[in-house]
PyMOL Python script that loads the backbone (N, CA, C, O; Angstrom):
from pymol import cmd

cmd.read_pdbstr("""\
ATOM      1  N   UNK A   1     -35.931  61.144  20.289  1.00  0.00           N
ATOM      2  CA  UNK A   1     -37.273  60.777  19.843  1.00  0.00           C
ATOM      3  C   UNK A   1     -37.921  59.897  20.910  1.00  0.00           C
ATOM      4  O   UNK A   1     -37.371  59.009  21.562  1.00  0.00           O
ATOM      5  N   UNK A   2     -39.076  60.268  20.964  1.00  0.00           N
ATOM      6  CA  UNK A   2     -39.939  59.268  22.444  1.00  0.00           C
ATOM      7  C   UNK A   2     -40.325  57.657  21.861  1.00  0.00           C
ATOM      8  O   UNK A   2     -40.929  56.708  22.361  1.00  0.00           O
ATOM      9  N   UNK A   3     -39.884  57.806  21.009  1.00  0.00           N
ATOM     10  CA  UNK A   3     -41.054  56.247  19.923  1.00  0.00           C
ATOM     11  C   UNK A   3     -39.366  55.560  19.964  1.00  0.00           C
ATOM     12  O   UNK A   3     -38.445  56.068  19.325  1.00  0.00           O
ATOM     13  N   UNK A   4     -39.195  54.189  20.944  1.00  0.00           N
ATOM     14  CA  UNK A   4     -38.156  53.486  20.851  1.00  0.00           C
ATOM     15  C   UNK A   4     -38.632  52.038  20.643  1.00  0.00           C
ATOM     16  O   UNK A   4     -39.730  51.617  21.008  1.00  0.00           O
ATOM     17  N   UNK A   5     -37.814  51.423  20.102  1.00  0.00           N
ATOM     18  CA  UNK A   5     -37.547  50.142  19.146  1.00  0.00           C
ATOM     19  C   UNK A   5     -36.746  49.059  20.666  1.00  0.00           C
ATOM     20  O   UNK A   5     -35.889  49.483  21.442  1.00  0.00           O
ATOM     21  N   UNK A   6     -37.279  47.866  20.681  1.00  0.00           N
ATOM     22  CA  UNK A   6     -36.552  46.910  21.448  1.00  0.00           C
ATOM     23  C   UNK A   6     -36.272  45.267  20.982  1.00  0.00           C
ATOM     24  O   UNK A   6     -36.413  44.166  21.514  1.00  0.00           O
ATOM     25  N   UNK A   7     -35.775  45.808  19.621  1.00  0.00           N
ATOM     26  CA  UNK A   7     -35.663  44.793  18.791  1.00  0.00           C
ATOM     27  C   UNK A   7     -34.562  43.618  19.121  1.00  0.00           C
ATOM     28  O   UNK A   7     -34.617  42.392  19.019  1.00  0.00           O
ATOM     29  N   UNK A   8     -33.520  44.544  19.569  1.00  0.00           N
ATOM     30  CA  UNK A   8     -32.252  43.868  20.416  1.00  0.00           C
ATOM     31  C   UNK A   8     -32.560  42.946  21.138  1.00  0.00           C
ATOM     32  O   UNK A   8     -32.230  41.773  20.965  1.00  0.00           O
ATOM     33  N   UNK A   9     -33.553  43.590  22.456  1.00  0.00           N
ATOM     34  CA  UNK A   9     -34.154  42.508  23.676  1.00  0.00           C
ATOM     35  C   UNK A   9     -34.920  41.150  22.734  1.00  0.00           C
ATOM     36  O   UNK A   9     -34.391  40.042  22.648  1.00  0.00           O
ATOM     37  N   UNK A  10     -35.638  41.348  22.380  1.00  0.00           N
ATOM     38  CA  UNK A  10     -36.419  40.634  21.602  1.00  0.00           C
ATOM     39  C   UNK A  10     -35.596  39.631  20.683  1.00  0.00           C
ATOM     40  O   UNK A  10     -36.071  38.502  20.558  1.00  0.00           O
ATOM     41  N   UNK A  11     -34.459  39.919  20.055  1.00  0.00           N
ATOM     42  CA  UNK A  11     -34.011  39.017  19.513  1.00  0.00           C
ATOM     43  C   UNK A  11     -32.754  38.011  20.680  1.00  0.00           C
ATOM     44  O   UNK A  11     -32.275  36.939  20.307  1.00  0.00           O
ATOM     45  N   UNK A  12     -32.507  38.487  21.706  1.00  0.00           N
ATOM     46  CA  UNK A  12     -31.758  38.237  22.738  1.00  0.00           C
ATOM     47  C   UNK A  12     -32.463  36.986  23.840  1.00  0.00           C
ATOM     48  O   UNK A  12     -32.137  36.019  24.529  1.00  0.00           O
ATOM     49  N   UNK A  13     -33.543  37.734  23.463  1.00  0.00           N
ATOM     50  CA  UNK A  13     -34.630  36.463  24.271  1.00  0.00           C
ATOM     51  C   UNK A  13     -35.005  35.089  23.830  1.00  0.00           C
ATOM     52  O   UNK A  13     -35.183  33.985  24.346  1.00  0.00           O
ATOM     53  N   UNK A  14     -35.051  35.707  22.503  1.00  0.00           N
ATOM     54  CA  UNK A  14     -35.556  34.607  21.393  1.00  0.00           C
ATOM     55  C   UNK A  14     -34.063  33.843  21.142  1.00  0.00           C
ATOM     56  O   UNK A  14     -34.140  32.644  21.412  1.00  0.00           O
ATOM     57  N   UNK A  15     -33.031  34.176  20.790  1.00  0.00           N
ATOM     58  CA  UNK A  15     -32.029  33.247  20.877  1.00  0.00           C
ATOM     59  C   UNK A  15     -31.504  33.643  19.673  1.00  0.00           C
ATOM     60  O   UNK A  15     -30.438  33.158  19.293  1.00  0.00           O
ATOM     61  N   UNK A  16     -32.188  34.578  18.917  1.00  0.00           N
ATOM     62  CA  UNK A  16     -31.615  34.483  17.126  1.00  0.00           C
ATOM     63  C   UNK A  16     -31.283  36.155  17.124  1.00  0.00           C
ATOM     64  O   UNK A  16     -31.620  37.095  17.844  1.00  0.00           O
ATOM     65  N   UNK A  17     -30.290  35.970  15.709  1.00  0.00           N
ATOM     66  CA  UNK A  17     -29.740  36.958  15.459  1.00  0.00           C
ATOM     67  C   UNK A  17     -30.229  37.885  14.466  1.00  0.00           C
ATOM     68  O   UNK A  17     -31.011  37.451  13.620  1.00  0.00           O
ATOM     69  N   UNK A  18     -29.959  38.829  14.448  1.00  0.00           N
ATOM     70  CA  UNK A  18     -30.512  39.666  13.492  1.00  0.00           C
ATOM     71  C   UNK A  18     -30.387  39.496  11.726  1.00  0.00           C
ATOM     72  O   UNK A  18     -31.052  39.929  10.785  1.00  0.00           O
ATOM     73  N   UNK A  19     -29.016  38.521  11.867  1.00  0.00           N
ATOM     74  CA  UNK A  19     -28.998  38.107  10.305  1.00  0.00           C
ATOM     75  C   UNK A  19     -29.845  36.890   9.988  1.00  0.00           C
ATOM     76  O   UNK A  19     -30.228  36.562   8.865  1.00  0.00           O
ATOM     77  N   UNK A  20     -30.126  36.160  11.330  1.00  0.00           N
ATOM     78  CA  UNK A  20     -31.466  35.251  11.010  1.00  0.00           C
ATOM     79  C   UNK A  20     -32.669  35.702  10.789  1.00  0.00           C
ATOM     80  O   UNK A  20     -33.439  34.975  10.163  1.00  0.00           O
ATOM     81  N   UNK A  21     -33.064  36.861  11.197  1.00  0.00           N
ATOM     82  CA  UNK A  21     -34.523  37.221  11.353  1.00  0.00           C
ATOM     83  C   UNK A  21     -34.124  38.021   9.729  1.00  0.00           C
ATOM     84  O   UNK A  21     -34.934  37.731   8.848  1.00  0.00           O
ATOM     85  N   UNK A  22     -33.322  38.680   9.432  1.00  0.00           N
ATOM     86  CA  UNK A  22     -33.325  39.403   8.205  1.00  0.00           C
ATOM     87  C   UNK A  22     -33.932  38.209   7.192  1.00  0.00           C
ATOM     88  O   UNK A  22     -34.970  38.263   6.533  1.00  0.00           O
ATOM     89  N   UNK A  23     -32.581  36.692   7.307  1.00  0.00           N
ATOM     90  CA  UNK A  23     -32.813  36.001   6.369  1.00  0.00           C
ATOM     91  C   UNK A  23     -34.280  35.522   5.853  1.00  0.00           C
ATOM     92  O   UNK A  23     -34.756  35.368   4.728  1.00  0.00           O
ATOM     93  N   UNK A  24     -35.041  35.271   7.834  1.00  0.00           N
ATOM     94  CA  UNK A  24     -36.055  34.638   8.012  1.00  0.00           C
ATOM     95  C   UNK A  24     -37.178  35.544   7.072  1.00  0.00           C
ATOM     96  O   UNK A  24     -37.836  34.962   6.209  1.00  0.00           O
ATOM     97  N   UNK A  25     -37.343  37.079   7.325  1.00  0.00           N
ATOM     98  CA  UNK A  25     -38.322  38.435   7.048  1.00  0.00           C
ATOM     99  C   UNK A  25     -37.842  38.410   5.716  1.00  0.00           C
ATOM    100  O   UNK A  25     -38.810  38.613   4.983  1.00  0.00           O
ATOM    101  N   UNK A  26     -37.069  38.295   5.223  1.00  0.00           N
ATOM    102  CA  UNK A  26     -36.468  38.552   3.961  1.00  0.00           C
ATOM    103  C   UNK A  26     -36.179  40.415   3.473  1.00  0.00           C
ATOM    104  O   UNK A  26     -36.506  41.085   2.494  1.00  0.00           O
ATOM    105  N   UNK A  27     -35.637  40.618   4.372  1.00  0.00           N
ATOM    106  CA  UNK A  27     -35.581  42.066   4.876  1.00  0.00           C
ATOM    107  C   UNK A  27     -33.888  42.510   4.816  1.00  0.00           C
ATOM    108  O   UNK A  27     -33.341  41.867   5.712  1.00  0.00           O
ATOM    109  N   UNK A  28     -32.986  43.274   4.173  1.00  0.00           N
ATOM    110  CA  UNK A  28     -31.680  43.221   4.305  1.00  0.00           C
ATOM    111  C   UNK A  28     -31.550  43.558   5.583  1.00  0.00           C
ATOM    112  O   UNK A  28     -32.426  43.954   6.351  1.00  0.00           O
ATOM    113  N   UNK A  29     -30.152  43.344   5.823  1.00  0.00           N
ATOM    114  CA  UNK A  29     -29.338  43.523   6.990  1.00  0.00           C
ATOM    115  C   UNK A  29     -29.552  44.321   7.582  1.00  0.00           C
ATOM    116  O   UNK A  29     -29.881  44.300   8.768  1.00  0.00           O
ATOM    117  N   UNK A  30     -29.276  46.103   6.211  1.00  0.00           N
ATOM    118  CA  UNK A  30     -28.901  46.928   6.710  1.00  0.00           C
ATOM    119  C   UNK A  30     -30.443  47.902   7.408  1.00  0.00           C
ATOM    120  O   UNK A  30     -30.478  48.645   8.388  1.00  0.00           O
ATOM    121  N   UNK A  31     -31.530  47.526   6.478  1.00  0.00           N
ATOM    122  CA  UNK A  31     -32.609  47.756   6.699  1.00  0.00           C
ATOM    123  C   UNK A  31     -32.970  47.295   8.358  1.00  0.00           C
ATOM    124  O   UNK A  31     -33.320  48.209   9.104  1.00  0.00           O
ATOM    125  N   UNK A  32     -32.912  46.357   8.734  1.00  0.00           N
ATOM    126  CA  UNK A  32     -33.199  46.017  10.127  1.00  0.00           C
ATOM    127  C   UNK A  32     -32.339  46.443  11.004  1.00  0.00           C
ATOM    128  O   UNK A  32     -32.826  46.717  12.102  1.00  0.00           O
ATOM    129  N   UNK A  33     -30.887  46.630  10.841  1.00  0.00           N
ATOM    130  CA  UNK A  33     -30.006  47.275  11.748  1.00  0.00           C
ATOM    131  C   UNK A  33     -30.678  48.907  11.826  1.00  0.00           C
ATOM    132  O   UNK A  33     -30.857  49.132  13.023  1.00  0.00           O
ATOM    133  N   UNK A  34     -31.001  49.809  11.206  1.00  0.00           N
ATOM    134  CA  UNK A  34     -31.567  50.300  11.044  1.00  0.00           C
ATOM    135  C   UNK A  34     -32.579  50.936  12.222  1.00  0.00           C
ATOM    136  O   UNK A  34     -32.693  51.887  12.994  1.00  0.00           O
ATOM    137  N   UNK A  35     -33.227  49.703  11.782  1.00  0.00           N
ATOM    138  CA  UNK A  35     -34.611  49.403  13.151  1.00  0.00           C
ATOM    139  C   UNK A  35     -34.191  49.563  14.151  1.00  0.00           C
ATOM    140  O   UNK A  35     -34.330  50.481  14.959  1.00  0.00           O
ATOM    141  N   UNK A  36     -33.508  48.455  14.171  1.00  0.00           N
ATOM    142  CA  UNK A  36     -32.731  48.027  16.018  1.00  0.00           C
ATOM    143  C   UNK A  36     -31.918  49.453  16.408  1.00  0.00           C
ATOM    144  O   UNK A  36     -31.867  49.773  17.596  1.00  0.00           O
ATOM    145  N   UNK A  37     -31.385  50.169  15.545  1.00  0.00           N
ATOM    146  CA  UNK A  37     -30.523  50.834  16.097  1.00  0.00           C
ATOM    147  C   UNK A  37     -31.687  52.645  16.160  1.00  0.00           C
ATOM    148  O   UNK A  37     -31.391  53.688  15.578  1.00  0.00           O
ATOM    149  N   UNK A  38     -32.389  52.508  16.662  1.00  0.00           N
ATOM    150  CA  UNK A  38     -33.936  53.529  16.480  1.00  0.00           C
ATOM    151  C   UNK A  38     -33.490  54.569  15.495  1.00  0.00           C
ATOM    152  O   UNK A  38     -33.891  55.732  15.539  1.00  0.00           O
ATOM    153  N   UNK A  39     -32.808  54.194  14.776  1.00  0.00           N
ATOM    154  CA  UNK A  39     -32.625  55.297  13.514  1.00  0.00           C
ATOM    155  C   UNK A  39     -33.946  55.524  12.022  1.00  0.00           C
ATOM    156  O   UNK A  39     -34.351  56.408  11.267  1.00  0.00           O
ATOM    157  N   UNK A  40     -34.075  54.666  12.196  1.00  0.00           N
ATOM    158  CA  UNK A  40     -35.649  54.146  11.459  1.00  0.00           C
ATOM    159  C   UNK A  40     -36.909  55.768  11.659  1.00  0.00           C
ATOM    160  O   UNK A  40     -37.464  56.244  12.649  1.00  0.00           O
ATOM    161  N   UNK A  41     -36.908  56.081  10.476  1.00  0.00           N
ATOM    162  CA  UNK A  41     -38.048  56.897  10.632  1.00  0.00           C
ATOM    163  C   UNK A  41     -39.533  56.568  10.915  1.00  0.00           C
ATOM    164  O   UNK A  41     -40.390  56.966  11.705  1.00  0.00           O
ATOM    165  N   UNK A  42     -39.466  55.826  10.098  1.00  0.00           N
ATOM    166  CA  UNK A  42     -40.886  54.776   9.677  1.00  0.00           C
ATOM    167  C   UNK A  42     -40.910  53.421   9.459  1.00  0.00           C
ATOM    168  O   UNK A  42     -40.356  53.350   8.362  1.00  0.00           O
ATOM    169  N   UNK A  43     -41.177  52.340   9.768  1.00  0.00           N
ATOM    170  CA  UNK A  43     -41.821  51.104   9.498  1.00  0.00           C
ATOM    171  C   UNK A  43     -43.147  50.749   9.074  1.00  0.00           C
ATOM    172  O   UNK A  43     -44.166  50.993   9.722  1.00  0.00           O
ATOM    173  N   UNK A  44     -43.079  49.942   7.539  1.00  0.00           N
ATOM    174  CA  UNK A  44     -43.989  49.723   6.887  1.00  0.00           C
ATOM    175  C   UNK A  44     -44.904  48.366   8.060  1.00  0.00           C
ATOM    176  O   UNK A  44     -44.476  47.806   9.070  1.00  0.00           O
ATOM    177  N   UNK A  45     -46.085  48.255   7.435  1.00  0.00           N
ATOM    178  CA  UNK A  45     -46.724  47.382   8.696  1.00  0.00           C
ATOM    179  C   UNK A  45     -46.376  45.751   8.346  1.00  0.00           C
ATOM    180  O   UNK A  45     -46.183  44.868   9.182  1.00  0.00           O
ATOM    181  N   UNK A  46     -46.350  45.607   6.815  1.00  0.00           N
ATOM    182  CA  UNK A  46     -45.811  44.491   6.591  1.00  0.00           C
ATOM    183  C   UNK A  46     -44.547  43.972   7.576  1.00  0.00           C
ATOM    184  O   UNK A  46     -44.564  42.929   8.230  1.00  0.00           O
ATOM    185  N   UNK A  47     -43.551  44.856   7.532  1.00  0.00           N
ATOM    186  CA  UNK A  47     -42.446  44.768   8.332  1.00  0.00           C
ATOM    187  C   UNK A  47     -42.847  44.616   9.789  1.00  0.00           C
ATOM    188  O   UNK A  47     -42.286  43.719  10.419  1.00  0.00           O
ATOM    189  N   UNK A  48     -43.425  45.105  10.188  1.00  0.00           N
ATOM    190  CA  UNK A  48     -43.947  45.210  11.487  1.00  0.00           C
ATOM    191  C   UNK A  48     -44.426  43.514  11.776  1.00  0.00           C
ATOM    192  O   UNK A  48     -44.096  42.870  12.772  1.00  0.00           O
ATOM    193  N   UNK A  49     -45.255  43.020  10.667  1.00  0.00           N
ATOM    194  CA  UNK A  49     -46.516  41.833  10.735  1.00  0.00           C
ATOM    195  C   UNK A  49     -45.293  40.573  10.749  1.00  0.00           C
ATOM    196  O   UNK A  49     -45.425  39.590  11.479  1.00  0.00           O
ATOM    197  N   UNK A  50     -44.187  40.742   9.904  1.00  0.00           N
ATOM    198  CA  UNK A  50     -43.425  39.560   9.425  1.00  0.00           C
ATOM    199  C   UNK A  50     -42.507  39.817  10.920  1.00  0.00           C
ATOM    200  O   UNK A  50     -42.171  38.722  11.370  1.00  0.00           O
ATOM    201  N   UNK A  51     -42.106  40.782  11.640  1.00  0.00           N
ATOM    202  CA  UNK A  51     -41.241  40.840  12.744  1.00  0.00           C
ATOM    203  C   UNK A  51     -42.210  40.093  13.471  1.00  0.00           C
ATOM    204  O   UNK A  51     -41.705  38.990  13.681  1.00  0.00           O
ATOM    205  N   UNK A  52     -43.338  40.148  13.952  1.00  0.00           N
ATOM    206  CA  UNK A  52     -44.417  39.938  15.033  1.00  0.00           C
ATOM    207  C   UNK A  52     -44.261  38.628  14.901  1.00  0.00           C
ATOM    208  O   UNK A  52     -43.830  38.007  15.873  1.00  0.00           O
ATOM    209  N   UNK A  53     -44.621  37.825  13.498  1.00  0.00           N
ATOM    210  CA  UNK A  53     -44.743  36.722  13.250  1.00  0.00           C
ATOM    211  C   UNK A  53     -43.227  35.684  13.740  1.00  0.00           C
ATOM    212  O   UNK A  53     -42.955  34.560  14.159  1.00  0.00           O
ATOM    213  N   UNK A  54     -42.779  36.554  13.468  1.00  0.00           N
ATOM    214  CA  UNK A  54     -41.007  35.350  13.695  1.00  0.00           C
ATOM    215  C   UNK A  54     -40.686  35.581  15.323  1.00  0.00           C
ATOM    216  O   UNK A  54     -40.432  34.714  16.159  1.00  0.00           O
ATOM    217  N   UNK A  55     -40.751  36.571  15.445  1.00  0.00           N
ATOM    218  CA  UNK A  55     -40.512  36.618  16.970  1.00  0.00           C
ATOM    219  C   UNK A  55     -41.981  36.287  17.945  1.00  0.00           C
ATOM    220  O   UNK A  55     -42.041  36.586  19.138  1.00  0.00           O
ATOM    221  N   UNK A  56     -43.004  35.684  17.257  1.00  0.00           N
ATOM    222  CA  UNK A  56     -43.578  35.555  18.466  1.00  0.00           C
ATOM    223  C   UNK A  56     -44.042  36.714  19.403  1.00  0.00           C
ATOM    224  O   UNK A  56     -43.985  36.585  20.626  1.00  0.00           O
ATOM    225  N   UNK A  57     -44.576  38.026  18.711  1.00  0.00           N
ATOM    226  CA  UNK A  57     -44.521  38.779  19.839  1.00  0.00           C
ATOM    227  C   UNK A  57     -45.820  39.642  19.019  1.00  0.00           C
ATOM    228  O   UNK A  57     -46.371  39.227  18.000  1.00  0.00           O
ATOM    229  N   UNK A  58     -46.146  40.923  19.725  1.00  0.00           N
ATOM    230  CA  UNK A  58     -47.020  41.676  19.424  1.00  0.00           C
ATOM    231  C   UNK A  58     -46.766  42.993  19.342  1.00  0.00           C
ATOM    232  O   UNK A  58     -46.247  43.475  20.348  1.00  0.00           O
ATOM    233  N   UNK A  59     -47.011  43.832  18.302  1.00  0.00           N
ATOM    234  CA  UNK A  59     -46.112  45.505  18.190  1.00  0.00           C
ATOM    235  C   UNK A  59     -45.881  45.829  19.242  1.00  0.00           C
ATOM    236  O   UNK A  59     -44.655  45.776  19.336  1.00  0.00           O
ATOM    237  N   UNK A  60     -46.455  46.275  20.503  1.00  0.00           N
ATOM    238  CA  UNK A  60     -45.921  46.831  21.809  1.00  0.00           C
ATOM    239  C   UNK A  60     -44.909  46.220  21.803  1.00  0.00           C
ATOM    240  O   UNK A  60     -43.927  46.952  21.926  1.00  0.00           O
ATOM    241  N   UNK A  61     -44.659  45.013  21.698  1.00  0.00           N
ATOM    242  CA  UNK A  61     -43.629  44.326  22.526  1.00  0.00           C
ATOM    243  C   UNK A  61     -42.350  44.976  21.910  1.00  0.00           C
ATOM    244  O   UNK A  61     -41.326  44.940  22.592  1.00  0.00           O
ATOM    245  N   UNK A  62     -42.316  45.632  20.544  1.00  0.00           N
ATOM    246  CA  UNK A  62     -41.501  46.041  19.346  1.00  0.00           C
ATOM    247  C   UNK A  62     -40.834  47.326  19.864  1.00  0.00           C
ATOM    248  O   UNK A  62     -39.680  47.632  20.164  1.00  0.00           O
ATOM    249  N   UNK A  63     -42.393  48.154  19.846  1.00  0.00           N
ATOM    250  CA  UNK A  63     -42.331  49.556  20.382  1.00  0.00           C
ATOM    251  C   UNK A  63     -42.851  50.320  21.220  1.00  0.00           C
ATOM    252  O   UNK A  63     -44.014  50.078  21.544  1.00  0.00           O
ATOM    253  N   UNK A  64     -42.255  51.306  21.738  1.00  0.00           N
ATOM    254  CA  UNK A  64     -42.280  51.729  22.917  1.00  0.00           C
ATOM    255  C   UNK A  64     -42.515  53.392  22.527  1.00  0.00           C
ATOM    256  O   UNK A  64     -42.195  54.075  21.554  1.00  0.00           O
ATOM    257  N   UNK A  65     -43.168  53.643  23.670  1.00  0.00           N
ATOM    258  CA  UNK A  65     -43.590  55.302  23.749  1.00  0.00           C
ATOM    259  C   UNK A  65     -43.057  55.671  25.270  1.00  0.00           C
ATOM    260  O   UNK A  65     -43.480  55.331  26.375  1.00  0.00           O
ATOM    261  N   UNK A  66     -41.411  56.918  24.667  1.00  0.00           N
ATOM    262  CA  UNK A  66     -41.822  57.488  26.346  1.00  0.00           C
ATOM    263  C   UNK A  66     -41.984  59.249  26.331  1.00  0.00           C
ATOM    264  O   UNK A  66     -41.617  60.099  25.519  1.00  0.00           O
ATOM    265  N   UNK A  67     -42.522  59.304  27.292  1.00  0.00           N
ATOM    266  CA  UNK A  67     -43.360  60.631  27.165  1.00  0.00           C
ATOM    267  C   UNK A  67     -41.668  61.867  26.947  1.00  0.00           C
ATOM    268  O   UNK A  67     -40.545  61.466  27.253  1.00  0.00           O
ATOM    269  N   UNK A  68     -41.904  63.086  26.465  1.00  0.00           N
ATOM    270  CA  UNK A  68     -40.734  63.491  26.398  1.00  0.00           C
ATOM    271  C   UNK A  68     -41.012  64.649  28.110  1.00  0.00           C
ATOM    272  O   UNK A  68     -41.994  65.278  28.504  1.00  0.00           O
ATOM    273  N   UNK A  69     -39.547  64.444  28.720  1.00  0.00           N
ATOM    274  CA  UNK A  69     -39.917  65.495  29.516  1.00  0.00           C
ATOM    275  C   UNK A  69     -40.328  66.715  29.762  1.00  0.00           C
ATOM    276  O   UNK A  69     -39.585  67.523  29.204  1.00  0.00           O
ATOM    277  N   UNK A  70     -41.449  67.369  30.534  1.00  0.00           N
ATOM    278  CA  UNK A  70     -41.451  68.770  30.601  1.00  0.00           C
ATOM    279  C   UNK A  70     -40.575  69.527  29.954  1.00  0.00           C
ATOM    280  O   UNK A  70     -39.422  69.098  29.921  1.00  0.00           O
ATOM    281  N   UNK A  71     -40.901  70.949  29.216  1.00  0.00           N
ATOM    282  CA  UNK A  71     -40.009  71.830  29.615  1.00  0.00           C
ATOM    283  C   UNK A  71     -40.244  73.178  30.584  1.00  0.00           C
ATOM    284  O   UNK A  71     -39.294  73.908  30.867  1.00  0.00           O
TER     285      UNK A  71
END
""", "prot")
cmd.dss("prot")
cmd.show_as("cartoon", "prot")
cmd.util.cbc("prot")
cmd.orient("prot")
């Protein structure tokens, strides 16, 4: 899939872990592993707004578009 997640970096930078940001978002575990791990079909925007908010960051910074190659 071209639509990738850099939730990892983002929490790596920031210093906190993913069971903090769950606790922090109030979001389960498995739901955000999820995310991080680009298995995630969809993200609601709430989710999106409460990630932005704790990490300090802005959706790009979240997600990523890469073009798929030619065929």
């Amino acid at each position: 899939m071209p639509i990738g997640v850099t939730l990892d970096v983002l929490l790596q930078r920031r210093g906190m872990t993913l069971t903090e940001l769950s606790e922090r978002i109030d979001l389960t575990l498995a739901n955000l592993s999820i995310l991080k791990t680009g298995k995630a079909k969809a993200i609601r925007f709430s989710t999106l707004e409460a990630i932005c908010r704790e990490l300090n960051c802005q959706p790009g910074d979240l997600i990523n578009y890469s073009s798929p190659p030619p065929s």
